[in-house]
C-alpha positions as CSV (number, residue, x, y, z in Angstrom):
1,X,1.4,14.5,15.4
2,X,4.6,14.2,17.7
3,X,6.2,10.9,18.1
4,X,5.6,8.4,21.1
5,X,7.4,9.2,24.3
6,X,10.4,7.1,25.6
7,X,8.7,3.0,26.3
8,X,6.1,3.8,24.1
9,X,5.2,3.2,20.3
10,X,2.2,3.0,18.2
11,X,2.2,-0.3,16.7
12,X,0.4,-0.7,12.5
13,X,-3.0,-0.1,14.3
14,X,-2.0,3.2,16.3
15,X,-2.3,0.9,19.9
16,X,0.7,2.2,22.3
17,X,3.1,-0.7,23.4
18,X,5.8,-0.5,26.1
19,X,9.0,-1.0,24.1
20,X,11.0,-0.3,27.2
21,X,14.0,-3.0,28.4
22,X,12.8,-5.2,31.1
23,X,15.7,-3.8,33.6
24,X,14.1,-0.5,33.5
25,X,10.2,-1.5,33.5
26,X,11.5,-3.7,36.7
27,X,12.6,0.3,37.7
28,X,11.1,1.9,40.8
29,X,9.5,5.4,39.7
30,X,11.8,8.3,40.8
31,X,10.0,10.2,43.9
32,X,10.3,13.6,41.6
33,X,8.6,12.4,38.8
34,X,5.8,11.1,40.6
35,X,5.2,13.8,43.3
36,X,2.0,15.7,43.8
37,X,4.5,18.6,42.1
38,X,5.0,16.1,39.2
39,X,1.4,15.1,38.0
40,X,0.2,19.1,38.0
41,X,3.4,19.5,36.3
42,X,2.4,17.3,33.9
43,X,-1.0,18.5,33.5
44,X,-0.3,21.7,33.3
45,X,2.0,21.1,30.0
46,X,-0.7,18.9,28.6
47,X,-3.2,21.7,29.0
48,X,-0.7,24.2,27.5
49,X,-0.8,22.3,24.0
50,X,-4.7,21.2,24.3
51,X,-6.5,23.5,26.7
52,X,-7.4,23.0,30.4
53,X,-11.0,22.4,29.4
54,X,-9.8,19.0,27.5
55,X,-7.6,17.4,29.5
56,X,-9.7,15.3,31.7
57,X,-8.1,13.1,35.0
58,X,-4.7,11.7,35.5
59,X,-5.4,8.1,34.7
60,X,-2.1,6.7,35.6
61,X,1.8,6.2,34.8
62,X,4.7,4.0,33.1
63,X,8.3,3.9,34.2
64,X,10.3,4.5,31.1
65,X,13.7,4.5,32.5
66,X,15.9,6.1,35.2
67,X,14.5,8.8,36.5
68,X,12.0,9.0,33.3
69,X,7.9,8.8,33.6
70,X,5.6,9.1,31.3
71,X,1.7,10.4,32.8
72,X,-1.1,9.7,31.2
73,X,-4.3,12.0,30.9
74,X,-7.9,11.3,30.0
75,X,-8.4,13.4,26.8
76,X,-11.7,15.2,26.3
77,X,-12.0,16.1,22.9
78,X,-15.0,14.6,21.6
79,X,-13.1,14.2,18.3
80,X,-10.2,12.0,20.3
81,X,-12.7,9.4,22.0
82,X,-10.9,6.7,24.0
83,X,-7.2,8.9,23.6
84,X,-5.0,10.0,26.2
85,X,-2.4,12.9,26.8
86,X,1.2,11.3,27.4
87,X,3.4,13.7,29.5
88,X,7.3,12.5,29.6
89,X,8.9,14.1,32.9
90,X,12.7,14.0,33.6
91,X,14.7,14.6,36.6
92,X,18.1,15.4,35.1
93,X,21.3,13.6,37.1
94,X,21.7,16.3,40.1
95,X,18.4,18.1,39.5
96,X,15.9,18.2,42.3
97,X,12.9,18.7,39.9
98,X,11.8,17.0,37.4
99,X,11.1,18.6,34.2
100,X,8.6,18.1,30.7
101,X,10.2,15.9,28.2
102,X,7.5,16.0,25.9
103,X,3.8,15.6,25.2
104,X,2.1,13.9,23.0
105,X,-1.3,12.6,22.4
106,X,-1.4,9.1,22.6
107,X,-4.6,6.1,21.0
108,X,-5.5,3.8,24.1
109,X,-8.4,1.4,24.8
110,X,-11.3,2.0,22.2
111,X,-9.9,4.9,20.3
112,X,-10.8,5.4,16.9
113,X,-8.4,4.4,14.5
114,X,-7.8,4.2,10.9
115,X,-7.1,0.5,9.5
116,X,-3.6,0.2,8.4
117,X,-1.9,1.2,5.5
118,X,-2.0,-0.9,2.7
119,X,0.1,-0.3,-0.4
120,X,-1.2,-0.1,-3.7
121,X,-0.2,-3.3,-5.2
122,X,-1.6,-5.0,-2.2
123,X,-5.2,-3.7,-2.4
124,X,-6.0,-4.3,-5.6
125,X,-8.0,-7.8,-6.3
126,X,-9.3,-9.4,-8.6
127,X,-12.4,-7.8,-10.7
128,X,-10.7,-4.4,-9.8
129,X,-9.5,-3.9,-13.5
130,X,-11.9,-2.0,-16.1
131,X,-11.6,-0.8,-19.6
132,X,-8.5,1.6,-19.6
133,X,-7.5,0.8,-17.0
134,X,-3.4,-0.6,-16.2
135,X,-1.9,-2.8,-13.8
136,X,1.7,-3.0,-13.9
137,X,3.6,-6.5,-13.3
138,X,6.8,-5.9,-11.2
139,X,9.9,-6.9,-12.9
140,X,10.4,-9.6,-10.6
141,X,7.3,-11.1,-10.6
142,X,7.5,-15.2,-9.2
143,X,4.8,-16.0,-11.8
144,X,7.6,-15.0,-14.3
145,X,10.7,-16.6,-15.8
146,X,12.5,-15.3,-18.9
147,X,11.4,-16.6,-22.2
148,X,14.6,-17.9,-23.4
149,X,14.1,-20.4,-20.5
150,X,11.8,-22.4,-22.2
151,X,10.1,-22.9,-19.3
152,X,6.3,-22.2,-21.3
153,X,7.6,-25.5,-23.7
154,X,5.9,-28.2,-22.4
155,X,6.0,-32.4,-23.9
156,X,4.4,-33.3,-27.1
157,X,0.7,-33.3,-26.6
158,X,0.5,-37.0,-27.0
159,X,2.4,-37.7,-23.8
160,X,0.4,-34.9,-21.7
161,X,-2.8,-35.9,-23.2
162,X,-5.4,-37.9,-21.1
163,X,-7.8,-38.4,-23.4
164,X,-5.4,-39.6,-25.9
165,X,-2.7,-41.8,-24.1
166,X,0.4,-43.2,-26.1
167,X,-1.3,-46.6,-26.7
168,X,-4.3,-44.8,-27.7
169,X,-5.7,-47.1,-30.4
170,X,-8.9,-47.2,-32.6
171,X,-12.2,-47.6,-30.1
172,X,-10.5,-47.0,-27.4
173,X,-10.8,-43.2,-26.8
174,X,-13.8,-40.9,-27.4
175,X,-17.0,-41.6,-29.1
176,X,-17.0,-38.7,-31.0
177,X,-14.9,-35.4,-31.3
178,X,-15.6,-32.0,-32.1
179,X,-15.1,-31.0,-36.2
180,X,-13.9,-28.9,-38.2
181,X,-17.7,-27.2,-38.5
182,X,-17.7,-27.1,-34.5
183,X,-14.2,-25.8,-33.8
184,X,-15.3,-23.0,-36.1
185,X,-18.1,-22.2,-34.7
186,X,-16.8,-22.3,-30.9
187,X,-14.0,-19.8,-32.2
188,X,-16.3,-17.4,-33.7
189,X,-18.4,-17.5,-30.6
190,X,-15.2,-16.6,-28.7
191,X,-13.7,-14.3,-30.7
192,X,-17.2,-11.6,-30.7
193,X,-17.3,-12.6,-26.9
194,X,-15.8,-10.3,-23.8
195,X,-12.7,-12.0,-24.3
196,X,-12.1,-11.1,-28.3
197,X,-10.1,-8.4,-29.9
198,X,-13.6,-6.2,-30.6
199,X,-14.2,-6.2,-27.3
200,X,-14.1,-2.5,-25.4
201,X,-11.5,-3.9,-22.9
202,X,-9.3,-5.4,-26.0
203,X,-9.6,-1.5,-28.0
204,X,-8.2,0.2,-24.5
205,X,-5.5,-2.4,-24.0
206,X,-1.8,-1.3,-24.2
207,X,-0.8,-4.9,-26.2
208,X,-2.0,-7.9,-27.1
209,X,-2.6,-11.5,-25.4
210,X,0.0,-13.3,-27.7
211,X,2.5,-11.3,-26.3
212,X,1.4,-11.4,-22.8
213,X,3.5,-13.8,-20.4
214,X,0.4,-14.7,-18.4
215,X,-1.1,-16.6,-21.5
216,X,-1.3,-20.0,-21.7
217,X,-1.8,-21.4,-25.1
218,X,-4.9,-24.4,-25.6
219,X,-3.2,-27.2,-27.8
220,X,-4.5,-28.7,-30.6
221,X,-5.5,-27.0,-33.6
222,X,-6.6,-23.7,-31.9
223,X,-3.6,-23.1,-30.4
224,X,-2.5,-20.3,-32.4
225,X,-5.7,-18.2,-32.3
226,X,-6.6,-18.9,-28.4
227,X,-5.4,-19.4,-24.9
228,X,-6.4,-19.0,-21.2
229,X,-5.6,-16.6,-19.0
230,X,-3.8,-17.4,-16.0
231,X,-3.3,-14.1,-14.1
232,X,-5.4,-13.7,-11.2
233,X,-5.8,-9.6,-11.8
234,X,-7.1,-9.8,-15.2
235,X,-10.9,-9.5,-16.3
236,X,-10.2,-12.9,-18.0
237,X,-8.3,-15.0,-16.0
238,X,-9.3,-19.1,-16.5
239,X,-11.0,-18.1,-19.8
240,X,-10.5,-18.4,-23.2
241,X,-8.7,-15.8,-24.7
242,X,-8.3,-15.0,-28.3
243,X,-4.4,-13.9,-28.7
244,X,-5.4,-10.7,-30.1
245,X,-7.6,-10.1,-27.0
246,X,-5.7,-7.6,-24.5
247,X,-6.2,-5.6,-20.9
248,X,-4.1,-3.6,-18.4
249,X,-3.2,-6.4,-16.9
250,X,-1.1,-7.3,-19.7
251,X,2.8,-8.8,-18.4
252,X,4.6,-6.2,-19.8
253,X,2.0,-2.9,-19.3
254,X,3.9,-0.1,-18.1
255,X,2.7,4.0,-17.1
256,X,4.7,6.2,-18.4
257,X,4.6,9.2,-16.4
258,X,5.3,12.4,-17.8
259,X,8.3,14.7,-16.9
260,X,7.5,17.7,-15.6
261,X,8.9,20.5,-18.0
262,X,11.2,22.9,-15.6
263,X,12.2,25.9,-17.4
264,X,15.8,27.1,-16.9
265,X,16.4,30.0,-14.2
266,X,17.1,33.1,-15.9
267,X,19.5,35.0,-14.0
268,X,20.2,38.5,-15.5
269,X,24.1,39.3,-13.9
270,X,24.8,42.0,-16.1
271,X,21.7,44.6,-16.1
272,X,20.2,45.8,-13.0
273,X,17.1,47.4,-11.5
274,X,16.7,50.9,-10.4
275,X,15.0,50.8,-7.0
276,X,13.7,54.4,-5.6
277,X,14.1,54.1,-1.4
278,X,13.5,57.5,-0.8
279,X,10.5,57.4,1.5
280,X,7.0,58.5,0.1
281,X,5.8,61.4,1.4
282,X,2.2,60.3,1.2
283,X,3.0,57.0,3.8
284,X,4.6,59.3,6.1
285,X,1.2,61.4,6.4
């Protein structure tokens, strides 16, 4: 489709705003381009490019500079409901007439429109992700600092831990804490869960959690087998993870798209072809 005329643009949703300085909208429209002559001018070029049978009333105009008007015209294609035909006429400097800039079909009041564009990265969400499939982190990612920054190091657990404060003494923290027996347990449960390295998501995934930069490791004595997920695309993210769990969402999945093969151009500059041009004598008959 053509572009907007001159003091016209379609905004992200296809709607036509005047984008034309305030000196010429404050313009008085040139007698030329707004004659009787002008209009059926007008119409007549819009019916060129749609067909008289489609181009309903004249509906109006906008002054889009000196001695430049744009006419508007109901459109009557049932597939362009609530569009209008935009007619630019200009009366060059010393003309008498004016003449057809352009036209252009134009979305006004109720038109059907498409929503706007959204890029890729933008409309995926959360619970998007399935076995196979890979989301790829963008280099510079905010969630994301370097490793060597130390910025996943955090203060020995006994200063971070509330349920064990630095003048935690005998009696004075929980009744009872979970064993050896129970930690076991807990980890095999998590480990044949969704979130363990059997799982169908974990066999498609291009690495592993523990190398992952959206992991967050539990402390305590689990810490090297599990972690939680913190990234809001993952299948996983606020649970449990064992390290050797894994999706597409993984920090450092990348596609790796494949080259297309060209095959050199073979040009023979040494041999030649015979062509006969003699005219055959069963064409001519």
């Amino acid at each position: 489709m053509a572009s907007a005329p001159r003091g016209l643009v379609a905004t992200g949703y296809g709607v036509p705003v005047s984008t034309t300085p305030p000196e010429a909208q404050a313009l008085a429209a040139d007698p030329a381009c707004v004659s009787p002559a002008a209009v059926k001018l007008a119409l007549k070029a819009a019916q060129e490019v749609e067909g008289s049978a489609r181009v309903g009333a004249h509906v109006g105009h906008t002054v889009d500079g000196e001695r430049i008007v744009t006419h508007l015209f109901e459109c009557l294609n049932i597939a362009y409901p609530g569009w209008q035909w935009a007619v630019t006429l200009v009366r060059a400097d010393g003309a008498k007439d004016a003449t057809v800039d352009e036209a252009v079909l134009l979305p006004g009041d109720g038109a059907l429109l498409p929503p706007p564009w959204v890029p890729w990265s933008e409309r995926i969400q959360p619970g998007d992700l399935g076995v196979g499939d890979l989301v790829v982190t963008p280099a510079n990612d905010p969630r994301l600092v370097p490793g060597y920054t130390g910025e996943d190091e955090s203060l020995p657990e006994e200063l971070l831990d509330p349920l064990n404060p630095p003048a935690w003494e005998v009696g004075l923290g929980r009744e009872r804490v979970l064993g050896s027996f129970g930690r076991e347990e807990a980890a095999e449960r998590w480990r044949d869960g969704d979130f363990g390295p059997r799982s169908p998501m974990a066999q498609a995934a291009p690495a592993q959690c523990s190398t992952c930069g959206f992991l967050i490791p539990v402390a305590g004595a689990m810490r090297g087998a599990f972690g939680v997920c913190a990234n809001a695309l993952a299948p996983s993210d606020g649970h449990i993870v064992a390290v050797d769990f894994g999706c597409g969402a993984h920090s450092e999945a990348a596609i790796e798209v494949a080259a297309e093969t060209v095959e050199p151009l073979l040009i023979d500059e040494v041999d030649y072809e015979r062509v006969d041009l003699s005219v055959d004598s069963d064409s001519e008959q």
